[in-house]
C-alpha positions in Angstrom: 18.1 -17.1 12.0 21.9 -16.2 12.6 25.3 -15.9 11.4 28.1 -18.0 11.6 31.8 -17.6 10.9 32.8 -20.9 8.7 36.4 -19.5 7.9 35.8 -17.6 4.9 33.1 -15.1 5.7 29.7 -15.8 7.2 27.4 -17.8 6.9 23.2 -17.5 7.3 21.5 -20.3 9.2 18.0 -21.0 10.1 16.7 -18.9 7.3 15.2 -19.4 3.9 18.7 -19.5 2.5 17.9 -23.2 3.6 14.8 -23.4 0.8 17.5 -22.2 -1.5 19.5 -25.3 -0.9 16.1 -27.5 -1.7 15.8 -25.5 -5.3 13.2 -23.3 -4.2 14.7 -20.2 -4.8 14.0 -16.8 -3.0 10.8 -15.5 -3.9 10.2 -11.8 -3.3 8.0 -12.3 0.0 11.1 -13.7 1.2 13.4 -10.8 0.5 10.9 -9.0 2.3 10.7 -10.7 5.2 14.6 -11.4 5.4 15.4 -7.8 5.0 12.8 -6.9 7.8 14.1 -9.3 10.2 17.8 -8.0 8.9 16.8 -4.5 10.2 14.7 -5.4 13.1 17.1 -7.6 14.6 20.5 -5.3 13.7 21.7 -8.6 11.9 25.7 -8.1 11.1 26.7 -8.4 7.6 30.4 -9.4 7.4 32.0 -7.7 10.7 30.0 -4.8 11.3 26.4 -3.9 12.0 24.1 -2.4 10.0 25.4 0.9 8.7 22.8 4.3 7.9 23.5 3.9 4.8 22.7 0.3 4.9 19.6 0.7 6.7 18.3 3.4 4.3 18.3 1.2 1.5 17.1 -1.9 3.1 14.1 0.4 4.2 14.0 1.4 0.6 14.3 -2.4 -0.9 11.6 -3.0 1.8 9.4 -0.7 0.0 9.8 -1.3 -3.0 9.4 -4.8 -2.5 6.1 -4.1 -1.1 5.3 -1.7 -3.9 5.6 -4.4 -6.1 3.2 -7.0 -4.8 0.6 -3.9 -4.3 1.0 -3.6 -8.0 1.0 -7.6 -9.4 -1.9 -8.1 -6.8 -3.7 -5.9 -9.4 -2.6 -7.3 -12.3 -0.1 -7.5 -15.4 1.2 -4.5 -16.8 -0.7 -5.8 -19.8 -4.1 -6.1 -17.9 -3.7 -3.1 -16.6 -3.1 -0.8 -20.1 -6.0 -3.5 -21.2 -8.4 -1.7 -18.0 -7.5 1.8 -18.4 -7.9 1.3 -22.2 -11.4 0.3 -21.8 -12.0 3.7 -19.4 -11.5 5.6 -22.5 -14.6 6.1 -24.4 -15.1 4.3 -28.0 -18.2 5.6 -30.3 -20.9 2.8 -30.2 -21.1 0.9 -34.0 -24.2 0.8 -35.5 -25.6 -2.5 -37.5 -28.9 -4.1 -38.5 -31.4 -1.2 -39.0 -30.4 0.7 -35.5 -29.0 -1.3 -33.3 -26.3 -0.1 -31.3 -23.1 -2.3 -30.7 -20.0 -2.0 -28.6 -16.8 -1.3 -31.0 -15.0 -3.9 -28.9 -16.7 -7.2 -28.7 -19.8 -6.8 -31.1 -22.6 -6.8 -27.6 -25.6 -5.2 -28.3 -25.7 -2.0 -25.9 -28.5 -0.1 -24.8 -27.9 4.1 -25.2 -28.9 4.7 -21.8 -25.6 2.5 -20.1 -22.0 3.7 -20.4 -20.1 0.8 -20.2 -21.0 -2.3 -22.1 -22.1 -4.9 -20.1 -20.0 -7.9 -22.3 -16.2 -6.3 -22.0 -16.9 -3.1 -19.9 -15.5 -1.0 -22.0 -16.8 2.9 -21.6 -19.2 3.8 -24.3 -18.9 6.8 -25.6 -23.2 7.6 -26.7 -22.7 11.2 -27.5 -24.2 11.6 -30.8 
């Protein structure tokens, strides 16, 4: 990957810019790895190098990107409130003459388990 002057300013080559071209489209993986090779290599941006200033927040965009693949390797924001939701304990439902029955999906659940074994959610068997 480099830069080149083309009259106007300059221009990247050899990098995923290229995929851009195709449609592709820069995904976040490759702002990562642009902006790592940016600072590892002291890659010029217009007619100067890399400025402190500059560097801190490519470090900082570095991390965040990174923070942010951690987190949607996990899950959805909506899977996740969906999890911890389920970690709070429900009181169990009781039906049929005595049998006990999770408050979420209706699966029969025995008092001596604390988390049903259909949804997981935490059962809360206190009486």
């Amino acid at each position: 990957m480099g830069f080149v002057q083309d009259g106007i300013g300059f221009k990247v080559i050899g990098s995923i810019f290229d995929d851009q071209e195709e449609g592709r489209g820069m995904t976040e993986n490759d702002a990562k790895e642009y902006l790592e090779d940016m600072l590892a290599e002291g890659q010029i941006i217009g007619d100067e190098t890399v400025a402190r200033d500059d560097e801190e927040a490519i470090k900082l965009a570095i991390s965040a990107l990174g923070e942010i693949q951690q987190y949607r390797a996990i899950g959805t924001v909506e899977e996740c409130r969906e999890a911890r939701e389920r970690q709070k304990g429900k009181k169990y439902q009781i039906i049929n003459g005595g049998i006990s029955v999770c408050p979420v999906c209706g699966a029969k659940v025995l008092r001596c388990y604390d988390f049903c074994k259909g949804c997981g959610q935490r059962i809360d068997m206190s009486e």
